[in-house]
N, C-alpha and C positions, 0 to 999 in steps of 0.2 A: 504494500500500500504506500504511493509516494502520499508527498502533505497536498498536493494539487486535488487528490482525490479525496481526501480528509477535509481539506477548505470546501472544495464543492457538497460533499455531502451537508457539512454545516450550516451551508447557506442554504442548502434545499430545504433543510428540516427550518430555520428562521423564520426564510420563507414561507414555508408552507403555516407553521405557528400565526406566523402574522398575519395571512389569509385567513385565516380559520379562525382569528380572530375578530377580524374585520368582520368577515362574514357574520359571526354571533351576533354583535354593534348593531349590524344594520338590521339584522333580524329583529331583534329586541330594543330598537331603539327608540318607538315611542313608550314601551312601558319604563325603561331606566329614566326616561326623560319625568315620568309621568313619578315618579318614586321620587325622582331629585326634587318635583316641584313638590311634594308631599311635606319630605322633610324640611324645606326652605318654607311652605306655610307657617310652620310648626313653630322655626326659630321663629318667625317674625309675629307669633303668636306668643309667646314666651309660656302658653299654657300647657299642661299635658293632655298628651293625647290616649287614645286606647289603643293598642296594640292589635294586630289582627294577628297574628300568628303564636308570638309571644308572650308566658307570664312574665308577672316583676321579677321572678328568680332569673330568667333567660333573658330578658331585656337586663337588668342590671350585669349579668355575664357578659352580657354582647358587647355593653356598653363599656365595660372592664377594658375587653379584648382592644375592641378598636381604637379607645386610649392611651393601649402601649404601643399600637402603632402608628397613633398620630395622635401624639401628646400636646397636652396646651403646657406652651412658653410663650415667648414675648408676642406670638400669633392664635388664636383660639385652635384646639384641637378636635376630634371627632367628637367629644361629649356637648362643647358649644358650636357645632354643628349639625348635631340631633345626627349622627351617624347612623344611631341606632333604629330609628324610626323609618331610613333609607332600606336598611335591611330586613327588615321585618315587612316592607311593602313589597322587597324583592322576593321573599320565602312566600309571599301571599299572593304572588303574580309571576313573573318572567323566571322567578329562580324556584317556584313550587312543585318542578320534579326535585328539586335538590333538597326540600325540604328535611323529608325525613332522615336523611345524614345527614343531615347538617344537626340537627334537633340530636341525633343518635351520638355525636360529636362531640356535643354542647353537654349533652347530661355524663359522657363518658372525663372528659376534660374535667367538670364540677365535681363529679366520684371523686376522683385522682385527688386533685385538689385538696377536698374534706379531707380525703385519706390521708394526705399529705401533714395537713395542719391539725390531725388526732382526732378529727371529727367525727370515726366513724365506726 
């Protein structure tokens, strides 16, 4: 195998990710759109909302998660962004095959955790 054929394989597979990507986008793109305007009411609501998918135990998990990967510092983070309400409209529409793993994820992660910290 020289590296000429190792680059090109790499770019095929890029490639092909990024298509396959795209494609998803446009598929789903007015319900993402439709989810981002959900949770952009929300903040400019400052009130809570109801959850469609999610209790307060899996909304406050979500809401955990998506804070450590987009934390508020000198810019607001996914919790002053209602992250979680973005996600909970996607498990309720465009991501509702993915629901039940994701759900199966969420309660296996929360076990771990308890376990974790003596809880159980």
């Amino acid at each position: 195998m020289t590296n000429e054929q190792e680059i090109s394989r790499r770019l095929f597979m890029i490639k092909s990710c990024a298509g396959l990507g795209a494609l998803w986008l446009a598929e789903n793109l007015t319900e993402i759109v439709a989810a981002q305007e959900h949770a952009h009411q929300l903040t400019q609501s400052g009130s809570p909302a109801a959850f469609q998918v999610f209790n307060s135990d899996q909304a406050a998990d979500v809401e955990a998660l998506a804070e450590q990967i987009l934390p508020t510092d000198e810019t607001p983070g996914a919790k002053e962004a209602r992250v979680v309400y973005f996600i909970d409209r996607a498990m309720a529409t465009f991501a509702a095959s993915d629901r039940a793993a994701f759900l199966e994820g969420l309660a296996k992660l929360d076990k771990r955790a308890k376990k974790r910290a003596g809880k159980t």
